[in-house]
MIRODREN-528509 format. One line per field, with one value per residue (C-alpha): x, y, z; residue in one letter; residue number from 1. Coordinates in steps of 0.2 Angstrom, whole numbers. Example, Ala and Ser with C-alpha at 12.3 -4.5 7.8 and 13.67 -1.06 7.14 Angstrom:
<rs>
xx <- 62,68 .
yy <- -22,-5 .
zz <- 39,36 .
r <- A,S .
k <- 1,2 .
</rs>
This chain:
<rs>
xx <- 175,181,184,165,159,170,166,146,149,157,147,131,141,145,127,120,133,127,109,115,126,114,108,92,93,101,103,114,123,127,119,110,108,101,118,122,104,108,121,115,101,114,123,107,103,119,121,104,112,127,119,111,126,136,120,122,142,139,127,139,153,143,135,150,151,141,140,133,113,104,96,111,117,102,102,123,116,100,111,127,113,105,121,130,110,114,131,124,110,122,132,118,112,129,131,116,125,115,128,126,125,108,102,102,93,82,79,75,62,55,53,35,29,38,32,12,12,25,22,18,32,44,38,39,56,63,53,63,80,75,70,88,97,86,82,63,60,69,67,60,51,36,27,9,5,-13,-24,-10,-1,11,33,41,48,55,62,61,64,47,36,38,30,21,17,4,-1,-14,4,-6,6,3,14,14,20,37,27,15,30,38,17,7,11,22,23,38,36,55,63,69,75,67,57,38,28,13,-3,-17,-32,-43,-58,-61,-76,-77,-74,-60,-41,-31,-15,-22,-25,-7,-1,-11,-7,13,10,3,16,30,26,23,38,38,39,57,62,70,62,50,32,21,6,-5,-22,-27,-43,-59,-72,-90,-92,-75,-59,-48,-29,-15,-3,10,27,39,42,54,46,36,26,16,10,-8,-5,4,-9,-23,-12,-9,-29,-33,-24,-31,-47,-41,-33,-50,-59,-48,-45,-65,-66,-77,-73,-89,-98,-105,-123,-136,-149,-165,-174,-192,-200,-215,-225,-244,-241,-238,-250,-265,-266,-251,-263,-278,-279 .
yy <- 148,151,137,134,136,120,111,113,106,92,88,88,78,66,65,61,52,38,42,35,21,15,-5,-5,-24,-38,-51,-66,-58,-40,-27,-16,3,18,23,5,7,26,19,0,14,27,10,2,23,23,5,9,27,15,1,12,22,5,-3,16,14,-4,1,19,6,-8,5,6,-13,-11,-32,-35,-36,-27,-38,-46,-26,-24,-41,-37,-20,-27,-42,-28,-18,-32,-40,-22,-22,-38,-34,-18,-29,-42,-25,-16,-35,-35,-21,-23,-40,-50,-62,-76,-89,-79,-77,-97,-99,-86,-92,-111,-103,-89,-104,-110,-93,-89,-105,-100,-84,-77,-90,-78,-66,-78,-88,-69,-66,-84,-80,-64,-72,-84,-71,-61,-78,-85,-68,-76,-54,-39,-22,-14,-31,-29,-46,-54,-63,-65,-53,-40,-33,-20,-15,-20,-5,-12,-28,-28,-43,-44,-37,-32,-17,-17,0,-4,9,19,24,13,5,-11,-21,-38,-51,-61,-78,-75,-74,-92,-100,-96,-94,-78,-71,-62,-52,-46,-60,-66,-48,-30,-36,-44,-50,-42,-48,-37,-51,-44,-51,-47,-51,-67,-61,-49,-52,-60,-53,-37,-39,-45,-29,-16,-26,-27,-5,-1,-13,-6,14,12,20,8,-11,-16,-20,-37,-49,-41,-42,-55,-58,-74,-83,-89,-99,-97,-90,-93,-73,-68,-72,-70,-63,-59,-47,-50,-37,-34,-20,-17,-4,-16,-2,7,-9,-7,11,1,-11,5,13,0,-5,14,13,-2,3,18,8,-4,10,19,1,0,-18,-23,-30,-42,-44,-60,-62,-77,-79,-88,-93,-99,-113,-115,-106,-108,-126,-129,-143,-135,-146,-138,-122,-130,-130 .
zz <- 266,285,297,302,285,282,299,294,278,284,295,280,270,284,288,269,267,283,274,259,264,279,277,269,265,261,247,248,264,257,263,252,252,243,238,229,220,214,207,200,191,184,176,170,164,155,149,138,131,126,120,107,104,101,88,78,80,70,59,53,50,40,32,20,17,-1,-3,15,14,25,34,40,45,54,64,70,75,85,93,99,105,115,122,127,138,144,152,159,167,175,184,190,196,204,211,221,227,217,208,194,209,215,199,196,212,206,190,194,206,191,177,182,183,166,159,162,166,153,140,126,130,131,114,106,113,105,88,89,92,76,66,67,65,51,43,33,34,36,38,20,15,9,18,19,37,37,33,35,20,23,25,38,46,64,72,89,102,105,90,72,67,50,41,30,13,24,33,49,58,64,81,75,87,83,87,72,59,65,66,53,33,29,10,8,-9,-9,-1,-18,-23,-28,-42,-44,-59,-63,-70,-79,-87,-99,-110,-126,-136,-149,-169,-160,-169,-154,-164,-165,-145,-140,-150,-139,-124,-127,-134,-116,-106,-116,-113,-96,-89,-72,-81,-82,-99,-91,-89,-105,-105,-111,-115,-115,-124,-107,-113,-125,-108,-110,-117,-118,-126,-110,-112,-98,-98,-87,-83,-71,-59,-46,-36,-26,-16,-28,-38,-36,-44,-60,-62,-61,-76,-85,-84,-90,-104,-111,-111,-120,-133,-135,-136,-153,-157,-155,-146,-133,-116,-115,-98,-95,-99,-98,-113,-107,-124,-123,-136,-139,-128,-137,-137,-118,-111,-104,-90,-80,-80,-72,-52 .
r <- X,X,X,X,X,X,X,X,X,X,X,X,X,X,X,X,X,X,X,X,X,X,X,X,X,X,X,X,X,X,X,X,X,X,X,X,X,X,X,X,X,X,X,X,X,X,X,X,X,X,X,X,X,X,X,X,X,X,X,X,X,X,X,X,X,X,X,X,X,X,X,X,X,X,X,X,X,X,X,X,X,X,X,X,X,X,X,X,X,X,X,X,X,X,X,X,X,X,X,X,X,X,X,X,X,X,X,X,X,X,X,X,X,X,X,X,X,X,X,X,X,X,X,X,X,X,X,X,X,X,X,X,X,X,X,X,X,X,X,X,X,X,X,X,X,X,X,X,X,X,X,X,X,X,X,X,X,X,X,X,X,X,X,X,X,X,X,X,X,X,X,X,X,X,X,X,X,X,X,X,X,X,X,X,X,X,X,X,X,X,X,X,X,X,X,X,X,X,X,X,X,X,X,X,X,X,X,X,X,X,X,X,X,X,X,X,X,X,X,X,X,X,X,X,X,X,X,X,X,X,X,X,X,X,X,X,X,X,X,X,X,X,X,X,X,X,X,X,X,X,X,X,X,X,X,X,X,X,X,X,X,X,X,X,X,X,X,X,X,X,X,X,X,X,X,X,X,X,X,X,X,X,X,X,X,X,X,X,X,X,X,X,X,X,X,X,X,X,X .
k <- 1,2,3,4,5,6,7,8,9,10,11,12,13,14,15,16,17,18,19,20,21,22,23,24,25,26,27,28,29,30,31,32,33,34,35,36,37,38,39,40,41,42,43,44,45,46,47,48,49,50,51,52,53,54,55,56,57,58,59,60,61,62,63,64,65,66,67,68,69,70,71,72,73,74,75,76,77,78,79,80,81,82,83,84,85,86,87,88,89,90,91,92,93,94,95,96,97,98,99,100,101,102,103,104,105,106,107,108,109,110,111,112,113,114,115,116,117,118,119,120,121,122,123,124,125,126,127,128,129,130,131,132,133,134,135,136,137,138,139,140,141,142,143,144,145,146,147,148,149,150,151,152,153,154,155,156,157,158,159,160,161,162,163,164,165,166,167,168,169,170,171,172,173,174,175,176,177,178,179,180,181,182,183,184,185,186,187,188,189,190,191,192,193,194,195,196,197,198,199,200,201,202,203,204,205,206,207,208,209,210,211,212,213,214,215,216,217,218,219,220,221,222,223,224,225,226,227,228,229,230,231,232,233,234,235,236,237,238,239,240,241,242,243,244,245,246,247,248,249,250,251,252,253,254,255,256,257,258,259,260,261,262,263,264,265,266,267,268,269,270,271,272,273,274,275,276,277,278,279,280,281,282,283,284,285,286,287,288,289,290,291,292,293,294,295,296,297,298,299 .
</rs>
């Protein structure tokens, strides 16, 4: 590169370099320019790639903590995430002269249009918060809030998402966890009791009943051997003798395919064992008939 080659590109550089560092605005009495907001989005860019960098850091390292639950893994993990975000937010704020002071002001000017026109996202973002503190679901639970059933696969600040057995994932706001009625099925551990009711018909030997029921819970190769199975003389029905057969498994997914199974084979056993499984039935006898008054026939 000679001598003019060099005084050229000075000269480009000088110029980009006014481009850049010209005043475009200012807040609080500093003066803003496209240089300063290149960089305030190469730090909010690189604060994201780090924060998630920092939530897999935490979550390789508590990984080897066997007596940590999982839950509390993932909440550390969402929470170092979230807080290495925050910092980035407050130096890219900063480094576009927006400072804590401003940000007050700000603030106290943003909270009646938060507090109306934000009033879900904010409610979904504290139910969020809660959620990580409280832990009432984590993620692999297998959960109920209304008429959704399904595992929960991601906690998010604003929204859960629910993966139902259809493999349809469902985005379930955080708000709906902390208001309305939440059945956690594997909040209490990775294990649920089963119940299959049967009917059998009257004259049928209950013994000979509880034998075939405890036979098909006992080779069924997903009921846990403890807690054992039972099985229970519900009630004397108006066609039936009634019966329940209750297990436990500890594969909480699949136990609609367990009660199928376990339904199939009783009726197998019935059948070799030749009992019935009544239906109900109404008999409507008649008396009489010839000896009805004849005047309830005349017009």
């Amino acid at each position: 590169m000679d001598f003019k080659d060099k005084e050229m590109f000075t000269q480009i550089f000088t110029e980009v370099w006014k481009i850049l560092t010209v005043s475009l605005f200012e807040i609080s009495g500093q003066k803003v320019s496209l240089l300063s907001l290149l960089m305030a989005c190469g730090i909010f860019y690189f604060s994201t790639l780090l924060s998630r960098w920092a939530e897999r850091g935490v979550a390789k390292v508590l990984a080897e903590k066997k007596d940590l639950d999982r839950g509390v893994k993932d909440s550390i993990g969402t929470f170092t995430r979230y807080t290495v975000l925050i910092i980035g937010g407050f130096v890219t704020l900063d480094t576009v002269g927006i400072s804590m002071n401003s940000l007050a002001a700000v603030g106290a000017v943003l909270m009646v249009g938060i507090g109306f026109g934000l009033q879900n996202i904010t409610q979904n973002f504290i139910s969020g918060i809660i959620i990580l503190l409280e832990r009432p679901i984590k993620v692999g639970d297998l959960i109920k809030v209304g008429s959704i059933r399904g595992k929960v696969t991601e906690i998010g600040a604003r929204s859960t998402l629910v993966t139902t057995r259809d493999d349809i994932s469902i985005i379930v706001p955080n708000s709906q966890f902390i208001s309305e009625q939440v059945v956690n099925e594997s909040l209490s551990g990775e294990k649920i009791r089963l119940a299959v009711n049967v009917g059998v018909a009257y004259g049928t030997d209950p013994r000979k009943v509880e034998e075939i029921l405890m036979k098909v819970a006992k080779e069924s190769t997903k009921v846990l051997e403890y807690p054992a199975p039972k099985v229970f003389f519900k009630d004397f029905g108006a066609s039936s003798l009634d019966f329940s057969l209750t297990v436990w498994i500890s594969d909480l997914w699949v136990d609609e395919g367990i009660l199928s199974d376990m339904r199939f084979k009783i009726c197998d056993a019935f059948r070799l064992e030749e009992i019935e499984i009544p239906f109900q039935q109404i008999d409507l006898k008649i008396k009489n008939f010839d000896q009805t008054p004849s005047h309830l026939f005349k017009g």
